[in-house]
C-alpha positions, 0 to 999 in steps of 0.5 A: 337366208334372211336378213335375220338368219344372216345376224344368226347363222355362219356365212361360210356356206358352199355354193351348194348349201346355198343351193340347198337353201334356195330349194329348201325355200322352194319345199317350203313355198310348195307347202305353203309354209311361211318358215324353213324348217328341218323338213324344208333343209332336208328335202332341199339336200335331198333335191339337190341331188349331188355330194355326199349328202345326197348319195348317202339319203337317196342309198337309204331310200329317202329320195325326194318322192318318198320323202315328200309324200312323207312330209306331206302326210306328216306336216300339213299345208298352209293355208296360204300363199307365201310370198316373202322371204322366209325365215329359217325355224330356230332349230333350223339355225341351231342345225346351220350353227351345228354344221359350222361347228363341225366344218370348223372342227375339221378345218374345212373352210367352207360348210359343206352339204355332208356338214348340214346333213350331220347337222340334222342328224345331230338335231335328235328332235323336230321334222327331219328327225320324224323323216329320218325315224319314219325311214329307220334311219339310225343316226348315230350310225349315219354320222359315224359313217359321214364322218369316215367320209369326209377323210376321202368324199367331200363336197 
């Protein structure tokens, strides 16, 4: 995170979700955008491979191939080269503050990648809600599902 998005965001992040951050930021180096979106945090957990998160996309078939040629075709490229470090969106850090909440609620410590992921598919609009459509995703479902999960599954 940017200095910026550490005044906005909680700073109770597992070592994976800082992970999935430093790949989110890789997507969105890759595309040449000069911010993190919801599309970039998606790709990251997706990269990542591991945790609840991960299984449940790549068992919807939102593994990063697809979904990459799905975001390359939906957001365009940049037109230049970033080399800074890039901020999160504001609806990036409203699904950052969103993924708290729920850890918190649950008493978890740490926020988990299973917490991002229900941080995205709470966001009903932007980019990743344009993935998740693209690959009928139903998000409500997905959520009730994550949510049994974490009783047992957790990061």
């Amino acid at each position: 995170m940017s200095a910026d998005d550490s005044k906005t965001a909680p700073n109770n992040f597992s070592p994976r979700v800082r992970q999935v951050f430093s790949l989110a930021r890789k997507e969105a180096d890759r595309l040449n955008h000069n911010f993190v979106g919801t599309e970039h945090l998606l790709l990251g957990l997706i990269a990542f491979g591991h945790g609840v998160a991960a299984r449940t996309l790549s068992n919807l078939g939102m593994n990063l191939e697809a979904t990459r040629a799905e975001a390359d075709r939906l957001f365009p490229r940049g037109q230049e080269e970033i080399f800074r470090n890039t901020p999160f969106t504001p609806r990036c850090k409203r699904v950052l503050n969103l993924a708290a909440k729920d850890a918190k609620a649950m008493n978890y410590p740490l926020v988990g990648t299973e917490f991002i992921l229900l941080g995205l598919l709470a966001e009903s609009e932007g980019p990743a809600a344009e993935l998740f459509e693209i690959f009928k995703v139903d998000t409500a479902q997905l959520r009730r599902e994550i949510l049994l999960k974490l009783g047992t599954d957790v990061d």
